[in-house]
N, C-alpha and C positions, 0 to 999 in steps of 0.2 A: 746371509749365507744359508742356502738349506740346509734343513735336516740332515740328506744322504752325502754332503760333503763334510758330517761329523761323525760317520758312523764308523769310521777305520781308527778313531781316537777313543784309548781311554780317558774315563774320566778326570784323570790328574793331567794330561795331557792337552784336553781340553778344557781344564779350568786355568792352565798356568798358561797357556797362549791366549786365552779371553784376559786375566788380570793383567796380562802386561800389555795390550793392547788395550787397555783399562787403564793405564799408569802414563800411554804417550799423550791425551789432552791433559791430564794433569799437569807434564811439564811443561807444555808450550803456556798454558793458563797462571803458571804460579807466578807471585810475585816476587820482585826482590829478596821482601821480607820476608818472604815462607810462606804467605797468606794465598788462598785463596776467596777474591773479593768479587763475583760475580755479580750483578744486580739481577735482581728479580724482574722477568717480564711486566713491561706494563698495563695496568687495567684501571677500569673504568672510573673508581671509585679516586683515587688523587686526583684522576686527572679533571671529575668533574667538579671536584671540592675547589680546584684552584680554580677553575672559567668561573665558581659561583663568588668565591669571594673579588675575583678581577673586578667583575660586574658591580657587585654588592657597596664592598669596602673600601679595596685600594687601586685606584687608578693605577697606579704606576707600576702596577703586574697587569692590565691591559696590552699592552701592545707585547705582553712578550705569550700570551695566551690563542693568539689565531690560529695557528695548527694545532693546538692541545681542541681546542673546538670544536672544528671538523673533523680530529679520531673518535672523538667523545661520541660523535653523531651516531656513528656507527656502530659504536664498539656496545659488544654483548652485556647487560646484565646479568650477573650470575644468578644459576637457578636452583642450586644444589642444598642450599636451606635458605627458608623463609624469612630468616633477618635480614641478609644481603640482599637477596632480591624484592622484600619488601624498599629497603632504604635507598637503593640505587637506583629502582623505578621512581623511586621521587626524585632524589639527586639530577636524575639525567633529563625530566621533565621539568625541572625549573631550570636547568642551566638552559632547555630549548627555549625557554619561553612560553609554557602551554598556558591555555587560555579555558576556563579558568584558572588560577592558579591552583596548581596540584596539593594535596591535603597530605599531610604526612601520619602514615595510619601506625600507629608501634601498639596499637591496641591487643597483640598478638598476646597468648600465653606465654610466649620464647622470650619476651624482652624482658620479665620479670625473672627469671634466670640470674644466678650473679655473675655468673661468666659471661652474659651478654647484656646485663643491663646497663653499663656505662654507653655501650652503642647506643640504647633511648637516649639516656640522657646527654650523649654529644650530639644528637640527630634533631631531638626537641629543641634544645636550645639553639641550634642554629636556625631550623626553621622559624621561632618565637624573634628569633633576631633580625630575618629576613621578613617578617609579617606573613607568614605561610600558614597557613589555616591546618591545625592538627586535630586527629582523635586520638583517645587513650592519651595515657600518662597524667602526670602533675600537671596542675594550673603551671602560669609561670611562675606567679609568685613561690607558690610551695619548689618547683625547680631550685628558684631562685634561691632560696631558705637555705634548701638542701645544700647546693652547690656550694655558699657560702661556710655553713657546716664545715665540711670536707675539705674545703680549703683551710679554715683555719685547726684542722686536726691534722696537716697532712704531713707532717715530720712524726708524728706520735704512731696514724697510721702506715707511715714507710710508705706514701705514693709514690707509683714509678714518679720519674721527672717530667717527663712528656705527660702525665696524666693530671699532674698538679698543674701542668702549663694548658691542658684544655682545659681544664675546670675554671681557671681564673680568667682565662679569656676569653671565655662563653659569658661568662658572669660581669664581665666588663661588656662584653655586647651588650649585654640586656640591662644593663643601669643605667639609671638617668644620667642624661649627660653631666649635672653637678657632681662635686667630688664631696664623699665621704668619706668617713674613716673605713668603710666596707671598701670603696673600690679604691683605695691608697691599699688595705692589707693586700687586696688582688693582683692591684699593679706589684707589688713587694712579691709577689709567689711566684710574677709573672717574673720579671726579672731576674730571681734566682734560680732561675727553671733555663736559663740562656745558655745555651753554650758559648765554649771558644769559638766555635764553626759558627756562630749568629742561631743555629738552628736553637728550637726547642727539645733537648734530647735525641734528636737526629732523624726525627720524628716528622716525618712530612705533613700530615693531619696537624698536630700541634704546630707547628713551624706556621702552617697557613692561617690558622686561629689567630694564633699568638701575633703574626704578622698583621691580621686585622682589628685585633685588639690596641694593638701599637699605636697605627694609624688612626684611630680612633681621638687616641687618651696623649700620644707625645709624638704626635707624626714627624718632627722635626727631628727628634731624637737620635742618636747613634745607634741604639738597639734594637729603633724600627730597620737605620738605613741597611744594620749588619744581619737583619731577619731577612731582607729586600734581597740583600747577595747572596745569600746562600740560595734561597729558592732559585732566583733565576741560576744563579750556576748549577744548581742541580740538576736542572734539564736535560736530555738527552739530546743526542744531533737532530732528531726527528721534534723538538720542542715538545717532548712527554715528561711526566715527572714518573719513575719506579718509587716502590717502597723502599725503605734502606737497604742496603745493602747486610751480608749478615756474615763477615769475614771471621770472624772469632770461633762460630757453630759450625758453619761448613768446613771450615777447616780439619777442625774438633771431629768432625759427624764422617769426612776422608779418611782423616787416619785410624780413628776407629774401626770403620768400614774393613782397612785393610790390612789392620792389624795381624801380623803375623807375615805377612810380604814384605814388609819393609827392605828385603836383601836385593829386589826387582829393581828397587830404585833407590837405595840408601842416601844420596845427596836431598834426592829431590824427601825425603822424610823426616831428615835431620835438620831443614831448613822448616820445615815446617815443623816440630816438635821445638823449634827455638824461638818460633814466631807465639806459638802457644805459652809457652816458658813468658815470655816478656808482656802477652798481651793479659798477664792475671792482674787482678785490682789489688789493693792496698789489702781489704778487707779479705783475700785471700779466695774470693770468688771469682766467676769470669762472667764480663758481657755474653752478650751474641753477639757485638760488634763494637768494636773499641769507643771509648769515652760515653759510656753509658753505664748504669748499673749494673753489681753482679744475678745472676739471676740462678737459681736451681738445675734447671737441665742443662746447660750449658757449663757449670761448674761440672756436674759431675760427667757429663761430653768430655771435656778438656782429660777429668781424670782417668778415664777409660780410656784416652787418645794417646796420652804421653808413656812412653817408656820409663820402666822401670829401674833409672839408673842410679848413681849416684850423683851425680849432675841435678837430677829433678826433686830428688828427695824433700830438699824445703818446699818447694812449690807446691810436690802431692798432699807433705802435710797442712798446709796450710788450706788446702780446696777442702781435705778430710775435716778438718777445723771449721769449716766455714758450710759443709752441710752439716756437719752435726749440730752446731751452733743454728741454722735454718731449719732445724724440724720440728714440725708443731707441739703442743700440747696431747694429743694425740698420736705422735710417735708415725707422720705421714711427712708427706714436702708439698709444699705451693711451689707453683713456677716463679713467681716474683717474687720479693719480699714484702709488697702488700700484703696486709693484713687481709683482706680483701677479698683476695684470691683464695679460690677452692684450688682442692688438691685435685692433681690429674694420676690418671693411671701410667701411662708414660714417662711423665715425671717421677714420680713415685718409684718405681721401675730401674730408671737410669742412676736415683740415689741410694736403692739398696745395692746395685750390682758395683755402683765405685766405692761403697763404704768397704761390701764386701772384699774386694781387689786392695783394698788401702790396709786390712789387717784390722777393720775397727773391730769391737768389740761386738757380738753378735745381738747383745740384748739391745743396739742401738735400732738397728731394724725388725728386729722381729715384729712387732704390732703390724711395719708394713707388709711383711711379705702375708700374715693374717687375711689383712684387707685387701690386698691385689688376690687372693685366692677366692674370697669369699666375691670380689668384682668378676673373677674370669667364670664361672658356677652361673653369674647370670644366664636368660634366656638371650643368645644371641651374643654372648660370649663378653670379654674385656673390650675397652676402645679408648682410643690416644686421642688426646684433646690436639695434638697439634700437626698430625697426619692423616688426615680421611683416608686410611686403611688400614682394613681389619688384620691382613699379614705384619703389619708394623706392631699392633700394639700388640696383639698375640706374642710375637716374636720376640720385645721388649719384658713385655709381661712374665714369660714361661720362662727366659734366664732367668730374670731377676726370681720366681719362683724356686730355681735348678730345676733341670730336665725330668729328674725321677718322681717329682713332685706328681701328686694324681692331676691335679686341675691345671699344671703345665700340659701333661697327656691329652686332659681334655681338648685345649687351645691347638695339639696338635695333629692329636685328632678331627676339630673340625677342619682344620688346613686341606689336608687329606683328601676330606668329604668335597670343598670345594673347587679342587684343582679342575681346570678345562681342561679341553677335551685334546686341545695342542699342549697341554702339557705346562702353561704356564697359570697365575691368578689375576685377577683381576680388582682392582680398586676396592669395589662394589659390584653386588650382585646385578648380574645383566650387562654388566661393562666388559669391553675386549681385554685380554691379558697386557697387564704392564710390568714395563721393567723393572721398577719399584716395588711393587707387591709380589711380583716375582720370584724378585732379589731376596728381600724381607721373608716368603716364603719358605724357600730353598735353605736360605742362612739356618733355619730353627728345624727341618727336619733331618737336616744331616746329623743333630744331635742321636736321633732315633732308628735312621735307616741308614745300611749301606749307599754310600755314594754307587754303586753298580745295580741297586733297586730299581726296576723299572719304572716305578715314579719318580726316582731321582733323576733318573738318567731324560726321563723325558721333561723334567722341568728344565735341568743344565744346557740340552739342547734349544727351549725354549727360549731360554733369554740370552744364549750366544746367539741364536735367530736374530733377537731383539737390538743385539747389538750393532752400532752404526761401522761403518768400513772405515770412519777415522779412528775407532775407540770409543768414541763415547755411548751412552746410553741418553734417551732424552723422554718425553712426558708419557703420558698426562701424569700431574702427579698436584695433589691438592695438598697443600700448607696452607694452615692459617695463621694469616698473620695481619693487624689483630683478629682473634675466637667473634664470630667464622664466618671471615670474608676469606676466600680461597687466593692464593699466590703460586705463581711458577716460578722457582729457586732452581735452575737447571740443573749447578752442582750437587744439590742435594738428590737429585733422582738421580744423579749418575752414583752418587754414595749407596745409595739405599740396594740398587742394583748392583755392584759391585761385593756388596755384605756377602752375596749368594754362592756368587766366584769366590770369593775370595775362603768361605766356610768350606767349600770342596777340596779348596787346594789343601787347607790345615786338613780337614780330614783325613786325607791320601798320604799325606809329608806325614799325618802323625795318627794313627786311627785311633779313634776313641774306645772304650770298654762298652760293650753292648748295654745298652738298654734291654729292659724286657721289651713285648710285644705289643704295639700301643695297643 
């Protein structure tokens, strides 16, 4: 809809007819449960992992892999950082065939990284498994060393589950076919790393590993056959395999989003604030997707997501109990409970702003919000490890900062500085305006300017622009999942765009106490 058919609307007026035409895919999309369980589009990287191990390993995922094939053929390598497209230039070159056989290069500066070094090391070992000619990294043996390492630390070091199931199952590739008491401990990690769903953690990458590890060492076995079902049922009608799905976050990342609407639709909130309620773990955390582990931004997602009632009370304490219990020695959070894992800013971010909403104790966060101040100060500002944009982690950042904070200012300040020329942001600099970054924009200046500010006024125009004639909002919008192979989570760009609406309408319904003048 253009511009001139918003301009006889106030602002409240046009943010409260965008959120609730924001709220009608919602209910056609929700489910029974409360959840919403969309899958992520899919891309290159399963789908070429699976044609390689068909080929490779297991016959019996052959004939279900022909059209997963001929997408692959076509389908784009990502080019937005040098790991992915370093890996998936190989990936997609050996699943064709090329002549000679393609060299898998991780020789890069990036893969020494800890946030992406596991990628080396699930990409060398596979290639070492496949006889693929590498540069950079470990011999195999020293891999091989390693791998074994990690596997026999990985209850001490808290591995995800899916990450102990690739380690062991790469490690069973590359051992000699005799059995040792090494590849008996591996089989034993592999094993316990199995879901009720046959998957490995729910985890498609590990699932295909771990499915070819199987086939290897107990092809006959139940565990292969129940690794066997899950994948092929995972498929889509078009025979593509998505990444998992991420029902527990999105959900979480919706009502967040809209918090403070909740009256536009109160069935369809209540259903989903019950689906959150039941989908929390033992340990008083929340997946990102049921029967997985708890994990950090997702715990505190949930806690920022659920209502403040008496109904919830156990449940908030026990998510408050379970970050404070997750924070490092340093007084930060990691995303997983890997030891492993560096902290993110994001992360970090989402755990001061639920502790602070939970009534913890202030000195629980303080060192972070220190360190989110002293990361936003950087040249080029703060950045979220798990949204490739800078509106996002600004936005994340400068709350969990508060508003009046100077180096929140700053973040809001650049915002400012960046806005296009139609009024809305854009991902990345050089990029067209999106919904997303829009959304995420919009949502953190309303803290500082009036909603009737001529920059506000032409962002809110901009991304009801954006908005689709059924209600929804749709890409581009980069998630990684895993840091940083890029994924499209539709619902989540519709969340992140709705944050924008949805910060107007609170504005208008309740105005805030001035800020001074950024």
């Amino acid at each position: 809809m253009p511009h001139s058919s918003w301009n006889s609307d106030t602002p409240q007026r046009l943010a409260l007819r965008s959120v609730q035409r924001a709220c009608a895919p919602l209910g056609r999309s929700q489910e029974a449960d409360g959840a919403w369980r969309v899958p992520p589009l899919p891309r290159l990287l399963e789908n070429a992992l699976a044609c390689l191990v068909a080929e490779v390993f297991v016959p019996e995922l052959r004939p279900h892999v022909t059209a997963t094939r001929r997408w692959v053929r076509s389908a784009e390598s990502q080019r937005h950082h040098e790991v992915p497209r370093l890996l998936e230039t190989w990936l997609r070159a050996r699943v064709d065939g090329a002549v000679p056989a393609p060299t898998l290069d991780v020789s890069h500066v990036l893969f020494s990284e800890p946030v992406f070094s596991d990628r080396r090391t699930f990409f060398l070992a596979l290639a070492f498994a496949v006889g693929a000619p590498v540069r950079g990294g470990p011999s195999r043996e020293v891999l091989q060393s390693q791998m074994l390492e990690r596997i026999r630390a990985r209850h001490a070091a808290r591995l995800k589950r899916w990450s102990g199931a690739e380690l062991a199952a790469l490690f069973l590739l590359l051992a000699d076919a005799r059995p040792t008491p090494d590849t008996a401990a591996a089989l034993e990690a592999l094993r316990e790393a199995q879901s009720a769903s046959g998957s490995f953690g729910e985890h498609p990458w590990a699932s295909l590993v771990g499915l070819a590890a199987l086939r290897r060492w107990t092809p006959g076995s139940a565990a292969f056959t129940r690794a066997l079902d899950f994948l092929v049922r995972e498929r889509t009608a078009e025979g593509l395999w998505c990444f998992s799905h991420a029902d527990v976050w999105d959900t979480a990342l919706l009502c967040r989003a809209l918090k403070g609407c909740e009256d536009l639709a109160p069935a369809m909130f209540a259903r989903a604030g019950s689906f959150l309620q039941h989908a929390q773990n033992e340990d008083g955390g929340w997946p990102y997707r049921g029967g997985v582990e708890s994990d950090t931004d997702t715990t505190a997602m949930a806690l920022l997501a659920l209502p403040r009632t008496d109904a919830m009370r156990a449940a908030l304490e026990a998510g408050r109990d379970y970050l404070e219990r997750m924070r490092t020695p340093d007084g930060l959070w990691r995303t997983w409970q890997s030891r492993e894992d560096p902290p993110a800013e994001d992360v970090v971010a989402h755990a001061v702003l639920a502790l602070r909403a939970a009534g913890a104790d202030p000195g629980s966060w303080t060192p972070a919000v220190e360190w989110l101040a002293a990361r936003a100060w950087r040249e080029g500002g703060c950045r979220a490890h798990w949204f490739d944009i800078h509106a996002y982690a600004a936005h994340e950042v400068a709350l969990a900062l508060e508003p009046g904070h100077e180096a929140a200012r700053y973040l809001a300040r650049q915002l400012l500085e960046t806005q296009n020329p139609d009024g809305g942001w854009s991902p990345a600099p050089g990029e067209e305006s999106s919904a997303a970054a829009s959304g995420m924009a919009l949502g953190l200046l309303t803290h500082y300017l009036p909603v009737e500010h001529p920059r506000l006024k032409g962002a809110l125009h901009a991304l009801a622009d954006l908005q689709e004639p059924g209600g929804a909002w749709t890409g581009p919008l980069r998630m990684y999942a895993p840091r940083p192979f890029a994924i499209d989570y539709p619902m989540q760009v519709h969340a992140l765009a709705a944050r924008g609406m949805a910060a107007v309408l609170q504005a208008t319904r309740a105005p805030r106490p001035p800020l001074a003048v950024l």
